[in-house]
Biopython code that builds the backbone (N, CA, C, O; Angstrom):
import numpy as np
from Bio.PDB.StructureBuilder import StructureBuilder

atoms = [
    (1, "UNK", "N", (-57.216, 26.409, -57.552)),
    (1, "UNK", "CA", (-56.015, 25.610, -57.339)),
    (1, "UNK", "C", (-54.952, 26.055, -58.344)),
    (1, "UNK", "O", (-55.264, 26.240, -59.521)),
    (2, "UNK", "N", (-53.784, 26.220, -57.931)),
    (2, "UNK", "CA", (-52.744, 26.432, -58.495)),
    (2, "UNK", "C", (-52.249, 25.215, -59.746)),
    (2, "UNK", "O", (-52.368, 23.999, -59.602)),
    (3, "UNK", "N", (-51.765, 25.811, -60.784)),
    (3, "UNK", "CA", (-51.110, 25.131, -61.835)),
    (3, "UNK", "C", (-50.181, 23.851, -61.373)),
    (3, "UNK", "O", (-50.210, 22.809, -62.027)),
    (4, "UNK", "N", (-49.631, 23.949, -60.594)),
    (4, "UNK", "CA", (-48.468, 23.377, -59.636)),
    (4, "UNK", "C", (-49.182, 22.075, -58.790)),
    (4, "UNK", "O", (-49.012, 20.857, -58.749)),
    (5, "UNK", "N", (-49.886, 22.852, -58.282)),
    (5, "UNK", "CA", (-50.687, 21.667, -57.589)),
    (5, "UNK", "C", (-51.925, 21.046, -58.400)),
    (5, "UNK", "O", (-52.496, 20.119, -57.825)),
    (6, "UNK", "N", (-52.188, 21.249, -59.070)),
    (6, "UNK", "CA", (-53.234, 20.822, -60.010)),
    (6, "UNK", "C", (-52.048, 19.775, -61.086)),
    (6, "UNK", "O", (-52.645, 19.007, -61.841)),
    (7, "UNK", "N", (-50.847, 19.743, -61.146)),
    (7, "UNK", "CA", (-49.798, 18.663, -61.870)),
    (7, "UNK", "C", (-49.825, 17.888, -60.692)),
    (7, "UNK", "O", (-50.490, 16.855, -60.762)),
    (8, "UNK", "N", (-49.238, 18.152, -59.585)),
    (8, "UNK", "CA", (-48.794, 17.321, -58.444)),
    (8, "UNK", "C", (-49.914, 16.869, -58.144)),
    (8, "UNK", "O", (-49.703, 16.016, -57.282)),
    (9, "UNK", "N", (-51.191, 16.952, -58.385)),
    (9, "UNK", "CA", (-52.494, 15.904, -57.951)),
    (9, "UNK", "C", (-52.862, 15.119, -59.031)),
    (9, "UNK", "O", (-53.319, 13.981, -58.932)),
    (10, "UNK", "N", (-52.692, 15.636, -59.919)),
    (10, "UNK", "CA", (-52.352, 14.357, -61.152)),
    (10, "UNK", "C", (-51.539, 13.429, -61.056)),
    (10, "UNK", "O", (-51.744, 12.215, -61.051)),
    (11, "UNK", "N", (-50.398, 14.125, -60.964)),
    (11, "UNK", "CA", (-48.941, 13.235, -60.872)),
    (11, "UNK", "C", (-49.368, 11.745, -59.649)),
    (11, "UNK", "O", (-49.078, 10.589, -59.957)),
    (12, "UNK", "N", (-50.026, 12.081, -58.394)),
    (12, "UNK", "CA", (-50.517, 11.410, -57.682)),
    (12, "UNK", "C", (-51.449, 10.694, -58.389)),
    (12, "UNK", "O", (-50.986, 9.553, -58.405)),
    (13, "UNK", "N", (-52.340, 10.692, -58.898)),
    (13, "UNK", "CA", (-53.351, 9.752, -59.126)),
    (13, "UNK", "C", (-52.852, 9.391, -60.060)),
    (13, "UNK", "O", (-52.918, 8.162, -60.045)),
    (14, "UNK", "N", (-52.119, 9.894, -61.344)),
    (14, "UNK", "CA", (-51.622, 8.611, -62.279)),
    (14, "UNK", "C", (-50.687, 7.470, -61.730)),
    (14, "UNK", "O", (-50.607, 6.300, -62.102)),
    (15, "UNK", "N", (-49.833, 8.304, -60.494)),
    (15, "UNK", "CA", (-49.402, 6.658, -59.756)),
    (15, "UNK", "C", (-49.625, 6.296, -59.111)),
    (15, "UNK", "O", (-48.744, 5.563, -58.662)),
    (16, "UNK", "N", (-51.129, 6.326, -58.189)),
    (16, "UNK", "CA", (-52.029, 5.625, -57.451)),
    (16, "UNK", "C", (-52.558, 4.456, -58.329)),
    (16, "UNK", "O", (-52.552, 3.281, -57.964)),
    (17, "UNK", "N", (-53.303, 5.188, -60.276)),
    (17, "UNK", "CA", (-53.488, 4.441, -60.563)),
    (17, "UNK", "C", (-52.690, 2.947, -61.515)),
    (17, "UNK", "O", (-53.050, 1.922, -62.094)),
    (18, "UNK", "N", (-51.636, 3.572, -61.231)),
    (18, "UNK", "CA", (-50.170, 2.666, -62.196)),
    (18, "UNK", "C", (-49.826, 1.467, -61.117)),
    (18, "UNK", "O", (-49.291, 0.394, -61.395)),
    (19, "UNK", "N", (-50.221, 1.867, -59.941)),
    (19, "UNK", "CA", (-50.128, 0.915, -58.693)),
    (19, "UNK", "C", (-50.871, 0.011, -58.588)),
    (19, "UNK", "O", (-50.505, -1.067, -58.119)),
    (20, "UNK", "N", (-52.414, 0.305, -59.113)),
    (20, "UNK", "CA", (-53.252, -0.719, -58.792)),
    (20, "UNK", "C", (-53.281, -1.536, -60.548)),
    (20, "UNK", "O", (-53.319, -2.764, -60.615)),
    (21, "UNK", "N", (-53.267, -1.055, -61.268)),
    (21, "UNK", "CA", (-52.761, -1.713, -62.886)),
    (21, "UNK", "C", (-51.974, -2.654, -62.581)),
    (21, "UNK", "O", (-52.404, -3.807, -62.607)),
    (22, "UNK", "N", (-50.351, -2.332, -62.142)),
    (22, "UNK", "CA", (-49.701, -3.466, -61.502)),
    (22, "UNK", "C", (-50.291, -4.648, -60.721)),
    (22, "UNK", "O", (-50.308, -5.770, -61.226)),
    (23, "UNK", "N", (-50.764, -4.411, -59.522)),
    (23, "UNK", "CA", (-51.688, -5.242, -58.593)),
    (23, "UNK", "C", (-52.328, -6.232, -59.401)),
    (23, "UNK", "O", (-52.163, -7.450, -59.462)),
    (24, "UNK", "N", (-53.256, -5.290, -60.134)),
    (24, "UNK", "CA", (-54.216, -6.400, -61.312)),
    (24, "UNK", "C", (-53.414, -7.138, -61.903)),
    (24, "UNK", "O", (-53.754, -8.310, -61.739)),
    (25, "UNK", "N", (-52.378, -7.027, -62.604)),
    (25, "UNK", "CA", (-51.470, -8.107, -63.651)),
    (25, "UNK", "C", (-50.886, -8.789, -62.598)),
    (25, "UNK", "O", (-50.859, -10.014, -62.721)),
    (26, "UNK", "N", (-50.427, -8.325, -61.628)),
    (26, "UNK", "CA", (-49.711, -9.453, -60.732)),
    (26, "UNK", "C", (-50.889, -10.344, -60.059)),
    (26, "UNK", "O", (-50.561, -11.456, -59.646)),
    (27, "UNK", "N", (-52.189, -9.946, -59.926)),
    (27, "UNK", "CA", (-52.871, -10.806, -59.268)),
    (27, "UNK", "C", (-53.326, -11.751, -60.776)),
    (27, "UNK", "O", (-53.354, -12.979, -60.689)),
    (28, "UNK", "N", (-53.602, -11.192, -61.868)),
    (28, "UNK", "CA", (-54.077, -12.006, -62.807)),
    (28, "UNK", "C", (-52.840, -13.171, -62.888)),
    (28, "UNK", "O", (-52.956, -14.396, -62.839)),
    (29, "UNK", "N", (-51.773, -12.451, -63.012)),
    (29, "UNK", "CA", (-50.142, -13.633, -62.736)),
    (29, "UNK", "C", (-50.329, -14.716, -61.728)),
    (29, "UNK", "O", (-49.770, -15.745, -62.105)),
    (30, "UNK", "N", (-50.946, -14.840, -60.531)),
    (30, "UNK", "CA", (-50.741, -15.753, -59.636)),
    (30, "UNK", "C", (-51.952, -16.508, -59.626)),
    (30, "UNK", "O", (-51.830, -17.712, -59.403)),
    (31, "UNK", "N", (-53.327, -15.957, -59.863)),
    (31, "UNK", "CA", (-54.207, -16.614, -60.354)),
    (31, "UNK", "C", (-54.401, -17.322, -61.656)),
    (31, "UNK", "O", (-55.414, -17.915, -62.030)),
    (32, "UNK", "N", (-53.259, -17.164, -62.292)),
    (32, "UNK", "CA", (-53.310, -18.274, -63.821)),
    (32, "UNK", "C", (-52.178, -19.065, -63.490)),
    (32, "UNK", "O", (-51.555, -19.458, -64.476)),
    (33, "UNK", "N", (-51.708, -19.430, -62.322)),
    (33, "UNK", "CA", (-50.286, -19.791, -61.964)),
    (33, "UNK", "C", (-51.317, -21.086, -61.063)),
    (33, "UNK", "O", (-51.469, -22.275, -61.345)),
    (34, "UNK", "N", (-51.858, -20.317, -59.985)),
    (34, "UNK", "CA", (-52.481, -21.156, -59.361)),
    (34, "UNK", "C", (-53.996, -22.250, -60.114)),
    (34, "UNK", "O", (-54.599, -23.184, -59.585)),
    (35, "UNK", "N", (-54.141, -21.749, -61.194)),
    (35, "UNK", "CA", (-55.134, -22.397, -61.980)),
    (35, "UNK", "C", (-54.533, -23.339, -62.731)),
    (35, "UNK", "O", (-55.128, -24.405, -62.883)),
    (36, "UNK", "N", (-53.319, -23.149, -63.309)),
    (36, "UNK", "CA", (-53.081, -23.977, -64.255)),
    (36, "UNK", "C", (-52.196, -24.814, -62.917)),
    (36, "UNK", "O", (-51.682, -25.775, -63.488)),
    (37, "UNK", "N", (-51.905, -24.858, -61.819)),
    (37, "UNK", "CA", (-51.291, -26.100, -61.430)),
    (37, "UNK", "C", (-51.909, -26.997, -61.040)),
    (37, "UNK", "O", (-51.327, -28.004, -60.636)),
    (38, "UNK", "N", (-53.774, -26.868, -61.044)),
    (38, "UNK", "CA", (-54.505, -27.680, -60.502)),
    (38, "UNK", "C", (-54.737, -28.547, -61.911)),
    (38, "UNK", "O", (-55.821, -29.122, -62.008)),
    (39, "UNK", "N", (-53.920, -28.658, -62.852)),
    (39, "UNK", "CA", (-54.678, -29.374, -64.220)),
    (39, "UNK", "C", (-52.752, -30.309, -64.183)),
    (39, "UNK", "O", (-51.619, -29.919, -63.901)),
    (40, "UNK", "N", (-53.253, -31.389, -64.560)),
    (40, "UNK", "CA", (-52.179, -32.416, -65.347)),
    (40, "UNK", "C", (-51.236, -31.380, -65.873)),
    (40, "UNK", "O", (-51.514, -30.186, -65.979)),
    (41, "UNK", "N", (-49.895, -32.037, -66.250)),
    (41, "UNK", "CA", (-49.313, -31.577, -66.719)),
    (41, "UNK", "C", (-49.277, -30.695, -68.732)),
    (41, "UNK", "O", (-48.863, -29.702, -69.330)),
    (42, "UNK", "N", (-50.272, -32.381, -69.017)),
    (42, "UNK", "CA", (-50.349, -32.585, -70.408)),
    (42, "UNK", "C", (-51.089, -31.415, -70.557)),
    (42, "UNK", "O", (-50.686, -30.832, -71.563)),
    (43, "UNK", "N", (-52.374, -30.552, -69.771)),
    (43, "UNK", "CA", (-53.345, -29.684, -70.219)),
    (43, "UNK", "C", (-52.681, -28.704, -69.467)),
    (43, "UNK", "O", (-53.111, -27.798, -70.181)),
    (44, "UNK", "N", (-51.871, -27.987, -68.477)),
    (44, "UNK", "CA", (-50.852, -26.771, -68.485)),
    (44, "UNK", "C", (-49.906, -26.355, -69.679)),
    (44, "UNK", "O", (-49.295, -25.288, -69.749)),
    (45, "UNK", "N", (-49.884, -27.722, -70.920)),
    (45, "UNK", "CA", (-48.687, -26.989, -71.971)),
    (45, "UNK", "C", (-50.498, -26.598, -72.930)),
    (45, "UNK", "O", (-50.793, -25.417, -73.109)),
    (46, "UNK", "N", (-51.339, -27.572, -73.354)),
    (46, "UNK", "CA", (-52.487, -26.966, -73.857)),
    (46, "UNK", "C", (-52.818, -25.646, -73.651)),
    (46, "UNK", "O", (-52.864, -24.832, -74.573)),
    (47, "UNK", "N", (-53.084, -25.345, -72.344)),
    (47, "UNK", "CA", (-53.704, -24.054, -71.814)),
    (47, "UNK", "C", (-52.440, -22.794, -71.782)),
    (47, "UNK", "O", (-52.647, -21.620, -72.088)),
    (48, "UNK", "N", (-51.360, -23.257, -71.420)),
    (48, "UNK", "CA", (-50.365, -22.368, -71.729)),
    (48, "UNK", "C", (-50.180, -21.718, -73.019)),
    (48, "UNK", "O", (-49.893, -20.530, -73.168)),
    (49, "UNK", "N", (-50.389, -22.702, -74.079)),
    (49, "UNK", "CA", (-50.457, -22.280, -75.330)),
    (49, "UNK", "C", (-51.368, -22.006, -75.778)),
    (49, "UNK", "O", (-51.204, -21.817, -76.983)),
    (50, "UNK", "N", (-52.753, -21.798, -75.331)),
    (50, "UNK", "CA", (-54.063, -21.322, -75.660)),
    (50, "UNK", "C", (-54.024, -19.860, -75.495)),
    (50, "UNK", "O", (-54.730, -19.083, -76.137)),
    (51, "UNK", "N", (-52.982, -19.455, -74.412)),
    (51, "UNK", "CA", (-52.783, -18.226, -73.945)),
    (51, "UNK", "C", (-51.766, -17.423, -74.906)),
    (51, "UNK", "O", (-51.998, -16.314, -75.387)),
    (52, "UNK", "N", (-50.896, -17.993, -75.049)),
    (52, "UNK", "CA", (-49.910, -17.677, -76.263)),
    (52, "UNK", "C", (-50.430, -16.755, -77.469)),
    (52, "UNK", "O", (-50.234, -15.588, -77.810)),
    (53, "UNK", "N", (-51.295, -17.991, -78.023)),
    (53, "UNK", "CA", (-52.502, -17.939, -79.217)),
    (53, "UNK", "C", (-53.205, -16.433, -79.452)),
    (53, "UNK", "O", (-53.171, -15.654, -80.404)),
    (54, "UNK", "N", (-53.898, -16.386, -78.059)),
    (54, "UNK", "CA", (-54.708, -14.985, -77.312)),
    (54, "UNK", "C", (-53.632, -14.017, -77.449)),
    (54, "UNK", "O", (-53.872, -12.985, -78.077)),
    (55, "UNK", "N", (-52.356, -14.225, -76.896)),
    (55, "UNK", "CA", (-51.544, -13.036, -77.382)),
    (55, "UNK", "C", (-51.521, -12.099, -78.855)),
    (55, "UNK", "O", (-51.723, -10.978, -79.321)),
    (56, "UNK", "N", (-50.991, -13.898, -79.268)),
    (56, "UNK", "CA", (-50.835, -12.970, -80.956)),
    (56, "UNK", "C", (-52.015, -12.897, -81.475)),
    (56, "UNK", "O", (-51.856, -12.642, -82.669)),
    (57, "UNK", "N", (-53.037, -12.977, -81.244)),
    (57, "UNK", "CA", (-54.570, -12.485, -81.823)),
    (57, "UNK", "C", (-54.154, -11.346, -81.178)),
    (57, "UNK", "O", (-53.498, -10.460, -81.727)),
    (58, "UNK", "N", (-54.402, -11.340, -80.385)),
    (58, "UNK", "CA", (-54.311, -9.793, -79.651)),
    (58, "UNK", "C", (-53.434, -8.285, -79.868)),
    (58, "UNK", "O", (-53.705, -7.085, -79.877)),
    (59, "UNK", "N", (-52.192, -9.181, -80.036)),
    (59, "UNK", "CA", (-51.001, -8.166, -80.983)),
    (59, "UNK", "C", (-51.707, -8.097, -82.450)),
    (59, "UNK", "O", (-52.012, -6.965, -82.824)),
    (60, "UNK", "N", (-51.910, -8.854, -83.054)),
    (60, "UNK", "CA", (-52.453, -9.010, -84.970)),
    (60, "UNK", "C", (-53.907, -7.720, -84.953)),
    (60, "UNK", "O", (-54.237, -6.906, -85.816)),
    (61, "UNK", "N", (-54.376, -7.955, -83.864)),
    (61, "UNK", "CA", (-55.485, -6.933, -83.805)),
    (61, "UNK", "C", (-55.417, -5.308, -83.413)),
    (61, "UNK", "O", (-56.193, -4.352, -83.429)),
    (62, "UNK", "N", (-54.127, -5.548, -83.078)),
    (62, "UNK", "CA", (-53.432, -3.752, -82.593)),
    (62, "UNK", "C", (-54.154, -3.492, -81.165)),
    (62, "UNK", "O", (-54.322, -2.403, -80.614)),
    (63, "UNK", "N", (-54.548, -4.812, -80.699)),
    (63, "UNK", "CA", (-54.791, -4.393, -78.944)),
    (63, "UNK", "C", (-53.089, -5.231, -78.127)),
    (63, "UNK", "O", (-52.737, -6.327, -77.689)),
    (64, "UNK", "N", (-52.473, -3.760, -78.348)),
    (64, "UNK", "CA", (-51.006, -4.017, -77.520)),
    (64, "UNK", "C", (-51.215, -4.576, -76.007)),
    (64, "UNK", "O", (-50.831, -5.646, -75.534)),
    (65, "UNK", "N", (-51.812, -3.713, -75.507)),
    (65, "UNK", "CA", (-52.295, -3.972, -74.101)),
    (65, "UNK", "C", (-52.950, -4.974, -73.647)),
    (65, "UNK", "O", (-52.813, -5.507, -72.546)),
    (66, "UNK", "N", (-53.805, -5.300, -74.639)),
    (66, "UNK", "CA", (-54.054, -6.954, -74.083)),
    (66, "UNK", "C", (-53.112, -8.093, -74.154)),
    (66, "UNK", "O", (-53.000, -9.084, -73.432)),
    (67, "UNK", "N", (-52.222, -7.559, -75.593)),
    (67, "UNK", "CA", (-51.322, -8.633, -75.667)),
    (67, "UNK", "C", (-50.244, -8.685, -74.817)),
    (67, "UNK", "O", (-49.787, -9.769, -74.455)),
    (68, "UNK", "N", (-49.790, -7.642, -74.462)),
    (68, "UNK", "CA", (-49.216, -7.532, -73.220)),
    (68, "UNK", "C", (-49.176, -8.092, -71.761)),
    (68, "UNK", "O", (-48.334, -8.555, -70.992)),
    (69, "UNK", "N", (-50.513, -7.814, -71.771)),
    (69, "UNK", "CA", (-50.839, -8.724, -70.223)),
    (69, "UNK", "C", (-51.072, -10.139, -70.647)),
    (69, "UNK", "O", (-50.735, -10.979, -69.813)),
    (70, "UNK", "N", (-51.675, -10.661, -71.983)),
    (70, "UNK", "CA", (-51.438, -11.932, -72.338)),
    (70, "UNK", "C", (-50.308, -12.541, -72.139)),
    (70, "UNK", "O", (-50.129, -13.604, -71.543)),
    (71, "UNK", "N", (-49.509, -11.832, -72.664)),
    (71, "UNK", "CA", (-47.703, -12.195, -72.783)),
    (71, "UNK", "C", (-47.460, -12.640, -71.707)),
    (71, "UNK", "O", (-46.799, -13.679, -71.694)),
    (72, "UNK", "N", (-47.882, -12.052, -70.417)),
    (72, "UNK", "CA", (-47.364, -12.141, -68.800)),
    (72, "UNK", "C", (-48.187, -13.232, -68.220)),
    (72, "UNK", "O", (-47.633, -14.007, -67.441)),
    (73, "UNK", "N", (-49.440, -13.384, -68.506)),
    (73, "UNK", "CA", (-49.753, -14.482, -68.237)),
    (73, "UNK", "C", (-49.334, -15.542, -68.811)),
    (73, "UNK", "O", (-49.273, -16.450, -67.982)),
    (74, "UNK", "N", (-48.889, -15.991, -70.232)),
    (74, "UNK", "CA", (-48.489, -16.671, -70.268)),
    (74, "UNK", "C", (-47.135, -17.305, -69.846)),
    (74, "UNK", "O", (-46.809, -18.488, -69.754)),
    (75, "UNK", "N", (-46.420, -16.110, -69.609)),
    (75, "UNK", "CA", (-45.194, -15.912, -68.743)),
    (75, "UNK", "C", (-45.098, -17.082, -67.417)),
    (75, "UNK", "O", (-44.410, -18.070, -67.162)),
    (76, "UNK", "N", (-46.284, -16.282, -66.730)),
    (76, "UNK", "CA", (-46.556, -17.007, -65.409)),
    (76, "UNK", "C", (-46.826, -18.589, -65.687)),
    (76, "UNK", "O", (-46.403, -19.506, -64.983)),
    (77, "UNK", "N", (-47.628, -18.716, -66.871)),
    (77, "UNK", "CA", (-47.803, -20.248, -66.906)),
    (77, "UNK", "C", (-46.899, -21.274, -67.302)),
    (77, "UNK", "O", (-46.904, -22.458, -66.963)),
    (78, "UNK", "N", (-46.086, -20.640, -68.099)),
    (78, "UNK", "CA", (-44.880, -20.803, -68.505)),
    (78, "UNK", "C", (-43.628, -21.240, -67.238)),
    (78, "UNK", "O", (-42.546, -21.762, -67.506)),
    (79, "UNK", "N", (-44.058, -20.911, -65.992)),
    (79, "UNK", "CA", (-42.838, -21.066, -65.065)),
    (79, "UNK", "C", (-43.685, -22.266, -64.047)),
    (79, "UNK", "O", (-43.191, -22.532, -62.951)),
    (80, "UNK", "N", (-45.071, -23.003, -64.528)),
    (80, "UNK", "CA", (-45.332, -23.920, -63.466)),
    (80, "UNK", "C", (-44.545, -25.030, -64.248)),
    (80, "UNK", "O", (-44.486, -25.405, -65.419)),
    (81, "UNK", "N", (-43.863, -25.445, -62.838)),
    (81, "UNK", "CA", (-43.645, -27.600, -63.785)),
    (81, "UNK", "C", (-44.267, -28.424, -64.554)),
    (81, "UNK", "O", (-45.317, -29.065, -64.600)),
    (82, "UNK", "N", (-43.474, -28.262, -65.056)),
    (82, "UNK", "CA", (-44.617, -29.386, -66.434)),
    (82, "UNK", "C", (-44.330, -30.541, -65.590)),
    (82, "UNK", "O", (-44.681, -31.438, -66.356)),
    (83, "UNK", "N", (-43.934, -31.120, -64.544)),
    (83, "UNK", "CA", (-44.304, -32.793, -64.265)),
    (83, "UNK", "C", (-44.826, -33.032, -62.878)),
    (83, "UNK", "O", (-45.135, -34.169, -62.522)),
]
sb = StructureBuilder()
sb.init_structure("model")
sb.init_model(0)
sb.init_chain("A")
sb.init_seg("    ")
for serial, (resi, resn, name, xyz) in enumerate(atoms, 1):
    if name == "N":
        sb.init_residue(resn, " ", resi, " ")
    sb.init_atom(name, np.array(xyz, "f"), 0.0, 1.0, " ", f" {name:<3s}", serial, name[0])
structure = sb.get_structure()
């Protein structure tokens, strides 16, 4: 296989797999969206901020990437109604 095409089949699978990375955070997004609206209001700001918490452990520990997708989940939980 050519140099050329041996980039361009990479180039493909790193954004096959950048596609499904996305997928995962957006599905982890709607599944902590849909979890936390089945709880009271009072335990969506608890659990919202439990998630928070997990972030900055997560940043303090130099795992960016977890804290990252932490961040977004808490994002998501962050936008259900508190009432």
């Amino acid at each position: 296989m050519r140099t050329e095409q041996h980039l361009q089949t990479l180039a493909h699978e790193l954004s096959t797999a950048l596609q499904r990375i996305t997928a995962l955070e957006n599905t982890l997004g709607a599944l902590t969206a849909l979890a936390l609206r089945q709880l009271p209001a009072s335990q969506r700001t608890t659990w919202g901020d439990a998630i928070a918490a997990l972030a900055a452990t997560a940043e303090k520990h130099g795992d960016i990437a977890g804290a990252t997708l932490l961040t977004e989940l808490h994002r998501s939980a962050a936008q259900i109604p508190r009432g």
